[in-house]
C-alpha positions, 0 to 999 in steps of 0.5 A: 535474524537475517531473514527478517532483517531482509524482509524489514527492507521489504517491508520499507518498500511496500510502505513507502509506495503505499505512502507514495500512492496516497500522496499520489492521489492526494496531490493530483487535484491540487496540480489539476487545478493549478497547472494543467500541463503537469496532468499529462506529465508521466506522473499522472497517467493511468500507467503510472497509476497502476505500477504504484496500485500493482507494486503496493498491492503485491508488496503488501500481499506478499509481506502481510501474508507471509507474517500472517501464516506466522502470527495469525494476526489477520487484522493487516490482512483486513487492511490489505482487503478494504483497499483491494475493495476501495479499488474494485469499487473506484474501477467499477464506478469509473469516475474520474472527478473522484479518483483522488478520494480513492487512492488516499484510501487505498494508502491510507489502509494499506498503510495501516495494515503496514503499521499494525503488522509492525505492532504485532511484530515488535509484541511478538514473543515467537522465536524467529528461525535461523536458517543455517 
């Protein structure tokens, strides 16, 4: 049961900067109109923007799979893949004016696959090895 305690923190943590990348994206518009000196701020350079992208992704990927190769549930893992291809797309297209849109989508499915993971979770009836 410790172990997957370890991983529910993991777990929090995958979701929180899924969350914190939507909001991200989200909000940038809103700041850009009203106050453009807050755009050159840390917050909102592309630097910022790809920790938040890299540490959700690798989170997501690490957690989701681990869970996959346990329940064989690849639905979250579907998630997971529509926001690699919401991302793959918002880099080959290039256009800044709708940047915003997808990075809501980006978290919006990665908090999803998050969220479905949990419900196979919590439904489970697998028992949970202990590790001595």
């Amino acid at each position: 049961m410790k172990r997957y305690k370890h991983l529910l923190v993991m777990e929090k943590m995958g979701l929180f900067f899924s969350i914190a990348c939507a909001i991200h994206c989200m909000t940038l518009p809103i700041f850009l109109f009203f106050a453009p000196y807050i755009a050159s701020s840390f917050a909102f350079t592309s630097t910022f923007e790809w920790f938040l992208v890299s540490t959700s992704f690798l989170l997501a990927f690490i957690l989701l799979f681990q869970d996959f190769k346990r329940h064989r549930k690849p639905l979250p893992m579907v998630y997971l893949g529509l926001a690699v291809l919401v991302k793959l797309i918002e880099v080959v297209l290039g256009n800044n004016s709708f940047d915003w849109a997808f990075g809501l989508l980006l978290g919006i499915f990665i908090s999803v696959g998050y969220w479905v993971n949990y419900k196979h979770k919590v439904a489970c009836t697998c028992k949970i090895k202990r590790q001595a």
